[in-house]
Structure formats: C-alpha cells, structure tokens
C-alpha positions as CSV (number, residue, x, y, z in Angstrom):
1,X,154.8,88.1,85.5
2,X,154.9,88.6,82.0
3,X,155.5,92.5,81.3
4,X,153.2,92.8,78.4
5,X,150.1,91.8,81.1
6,X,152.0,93.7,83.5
7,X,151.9,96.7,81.2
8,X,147.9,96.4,80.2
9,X,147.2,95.9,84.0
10,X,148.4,99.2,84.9
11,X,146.6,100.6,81.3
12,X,143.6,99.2,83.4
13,X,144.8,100.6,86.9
14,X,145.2,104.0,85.1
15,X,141.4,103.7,83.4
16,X,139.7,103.2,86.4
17,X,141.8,105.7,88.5
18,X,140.6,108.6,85.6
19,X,137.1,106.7,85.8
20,X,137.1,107.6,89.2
21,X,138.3,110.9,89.1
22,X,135.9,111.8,86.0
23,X,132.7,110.8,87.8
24,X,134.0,112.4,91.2
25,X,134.2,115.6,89.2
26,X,130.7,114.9,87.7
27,X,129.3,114.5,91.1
28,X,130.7,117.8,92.0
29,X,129.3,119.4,89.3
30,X,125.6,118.2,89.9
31,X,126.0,119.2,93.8
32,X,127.2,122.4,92.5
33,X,123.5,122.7,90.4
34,X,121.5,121.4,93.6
35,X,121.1,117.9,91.8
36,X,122.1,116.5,94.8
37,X,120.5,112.6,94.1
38,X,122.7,112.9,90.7
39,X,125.6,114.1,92.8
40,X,125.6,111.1,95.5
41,X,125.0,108.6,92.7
42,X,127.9,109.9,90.6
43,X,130.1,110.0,94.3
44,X,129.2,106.7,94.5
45,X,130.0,105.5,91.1
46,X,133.8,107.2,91.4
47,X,133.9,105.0,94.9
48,X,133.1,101.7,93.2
49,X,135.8,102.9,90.4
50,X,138.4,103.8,92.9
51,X,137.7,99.9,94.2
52,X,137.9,98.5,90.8
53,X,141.5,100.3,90.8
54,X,142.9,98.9,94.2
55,X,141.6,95.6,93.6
56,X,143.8,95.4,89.9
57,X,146.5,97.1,92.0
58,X,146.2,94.1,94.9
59,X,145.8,91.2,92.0
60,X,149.4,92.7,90.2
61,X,151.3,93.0,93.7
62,X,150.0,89.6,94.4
63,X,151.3,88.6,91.0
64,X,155.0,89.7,91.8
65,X,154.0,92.5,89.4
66,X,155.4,96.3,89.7
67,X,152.1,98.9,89.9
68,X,152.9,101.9,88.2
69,X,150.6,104.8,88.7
70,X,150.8,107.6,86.5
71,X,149.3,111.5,86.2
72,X,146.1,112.2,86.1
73,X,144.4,114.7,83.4
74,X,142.6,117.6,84.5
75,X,139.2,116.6,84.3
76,X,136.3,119.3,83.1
77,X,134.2,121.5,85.7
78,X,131.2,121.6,83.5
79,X,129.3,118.7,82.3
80,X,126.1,119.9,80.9
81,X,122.5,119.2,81.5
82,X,122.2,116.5,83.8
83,X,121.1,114.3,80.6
84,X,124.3,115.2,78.9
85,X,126.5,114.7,82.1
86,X,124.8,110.8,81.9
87,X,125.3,110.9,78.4
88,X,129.2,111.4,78.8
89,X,128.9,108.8,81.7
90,X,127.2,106.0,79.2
91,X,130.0,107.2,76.7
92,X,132.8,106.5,78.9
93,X,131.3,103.0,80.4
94,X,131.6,101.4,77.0
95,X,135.0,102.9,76.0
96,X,135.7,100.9,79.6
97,X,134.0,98.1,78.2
98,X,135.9,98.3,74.8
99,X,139.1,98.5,77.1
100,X,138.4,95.5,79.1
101,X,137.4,93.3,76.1
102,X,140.5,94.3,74.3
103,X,142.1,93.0,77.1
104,X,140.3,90.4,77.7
105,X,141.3,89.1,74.1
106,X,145.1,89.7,74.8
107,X,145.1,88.0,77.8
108,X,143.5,84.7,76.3
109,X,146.2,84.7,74.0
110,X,148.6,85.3,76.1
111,X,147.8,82.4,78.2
112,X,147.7,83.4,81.3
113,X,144.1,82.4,83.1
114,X,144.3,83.7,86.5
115,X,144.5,87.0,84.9
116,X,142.1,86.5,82.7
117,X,139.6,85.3,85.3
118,X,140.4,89.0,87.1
119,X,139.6,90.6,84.0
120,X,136.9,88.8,82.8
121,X,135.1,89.9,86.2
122,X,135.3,93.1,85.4
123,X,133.7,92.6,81.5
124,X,130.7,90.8,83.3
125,X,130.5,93.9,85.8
126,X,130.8,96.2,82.6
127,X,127.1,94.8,81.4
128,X,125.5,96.2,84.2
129,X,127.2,99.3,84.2
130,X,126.3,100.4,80.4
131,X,122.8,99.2,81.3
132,X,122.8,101.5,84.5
133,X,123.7,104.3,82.4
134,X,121.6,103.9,79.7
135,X,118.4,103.5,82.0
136,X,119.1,106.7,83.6
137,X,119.8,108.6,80.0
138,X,116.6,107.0,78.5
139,X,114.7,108.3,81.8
140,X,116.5,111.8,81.3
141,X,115.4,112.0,77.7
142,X,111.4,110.9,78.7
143,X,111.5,113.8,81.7
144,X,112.9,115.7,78.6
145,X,112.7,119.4,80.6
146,X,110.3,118.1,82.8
147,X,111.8,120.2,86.0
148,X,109.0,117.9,88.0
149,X,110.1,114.6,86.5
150,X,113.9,115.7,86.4
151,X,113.2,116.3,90.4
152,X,112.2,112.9,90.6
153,X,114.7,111.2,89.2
154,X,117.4,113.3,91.2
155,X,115.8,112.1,94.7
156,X,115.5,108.5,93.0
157,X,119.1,108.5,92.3
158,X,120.0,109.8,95.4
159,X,118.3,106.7,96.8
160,X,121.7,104.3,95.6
161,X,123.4,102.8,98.4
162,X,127.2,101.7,98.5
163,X,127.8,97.9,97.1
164,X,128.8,95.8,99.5
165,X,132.2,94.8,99.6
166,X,133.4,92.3,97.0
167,X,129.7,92.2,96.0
168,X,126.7,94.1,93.2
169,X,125.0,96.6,94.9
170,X,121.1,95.7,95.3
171,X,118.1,97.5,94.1
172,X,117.3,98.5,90.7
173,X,119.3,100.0,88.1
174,X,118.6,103.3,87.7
175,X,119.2,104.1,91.8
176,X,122.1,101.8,91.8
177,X,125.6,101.6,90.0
C-alpha cells in the first residue's frame, strides 16, 4: 500500500476515534443535565463514529496496510446549552466533511480506486450527518428557551435507534444520526 494513503487513512482512523470520543463526552454531559433524549442520541452518534473507525481500520489491514492508533486529547466536560453542545456537533461534522473531501481529492489523484470507493462512502454518509445536525440546531434555536419545547425535543431525540449494521439508520433526521 502506498504510505501516503496509508498515512491519511490512519489521519481518518484518528478523526473518527476523537469523533467518537468528543460526542461520547457530549452525551455525558447532557445525562449529567437530565437531557437524557440528547444524551442517548449523542451515545449513539459516538457508537456509529467508533464503527466508522473499525471499519477504516478493517479496509487498511485488509489492504496489507500498518494501523497506527495514536493518543487521544482530553476532551471538554462542559458543552453548553444543549443548542450550543449541537452547535459544536454541526461544527465538527463539516470539519469531518472537509477531512474526507480533502481526502477524497488526494486519493483520486493518487489513483488508487478501491480506496477511494471506501472513502467516498463516507462523504455520501457525511451529507446526512451535517443535515442531522443542522435540523436539530434549527429546532433548538425555534424552542429558543422554551423549557416545554426543549422537553420535547429531548424525549424526541431520545427516540433514535442504533443503525443497522453496514446500513442508515431509519426514521427521520432529527431522532436519528
């Protein structure tokens, strides 16, 4: 395997590892102020990170590549209001998205189609992601400081359910991820 794409596919292992680890810490954070629909969602989102991780880690071993997992930051205790904790989370999908297209255009030039199929998977995924996000900030931002309307939302978002394996999760955007 070519170690420049070996290199930018553990940049990408590394992203989604601290993807994972961000919105796990998130989800703590909105247990920890009894949003507890925000807190599942967010669990659920650092899941569906943590399988975005082992399934670049799986492609590079199958490639003959070397994985090479590095240290994780500290990741904050304190996110916010729950609209700024979604905020951060619509902030950090497109940095992901600007990662992965970045890639994306390394990999076409470096030829190498098999991993650009892997990675252009994840730039379609990333689509629904920012649009996820952005559905749930734009409902934060209506229910404003609405505790009623926030209340809603919460138990709404609590409502996501785990993607199937290899697959999208179903159901709308704002209760899934």
């Amino acid at each position: 395997m070519n170690e420049q794409i070996q290199k930018l596919l553990n940049n990408l292992i590394q992203l989604e590892h601290v993807s994972s680890t961000l919105y796990l810490a998130m989800s703590n954070y909105m247990n920890r102020l009894n949003y507890k629909g925000m807190g599942s969602w967010l669990r659920l989102q650092s899941e569906e990170e943590r399988t975005h991780m082992l399934k670049l880690i799986d492609y590079l071993v199958d490639r003959g590549g070397t994985v090479e997992l590095s240290s994780l930051p500290a990741q904050p205790s304190e996110f916010g209001t729950p609209l700024e904790t979604f905020q951060k989370v619509l902030e950090h999908e497109k940095f992901v998205t600007n990662s992965y297209r970045q890639a994306f255009q390394f990999i076409s030039q470096a030829n190498d189609p098999q991993t650009l199929v892997i990675v252009q998977d994840f730039l379609r995924e990333q689509v629904d992601e920012e649009a996820q996000a952005q559905t749930i900030v734009d409902r934060l931002k209506i229910a404003q400081n609405n505790p009623a309307a926030i209340f809603i939302l919460d138990q709404e978002l609590g409502q996501r359910k785990a993607a199937p394996a290899g697959g999208a999760p179903a159901g709308g955007a704002a209760a899934q991820g």
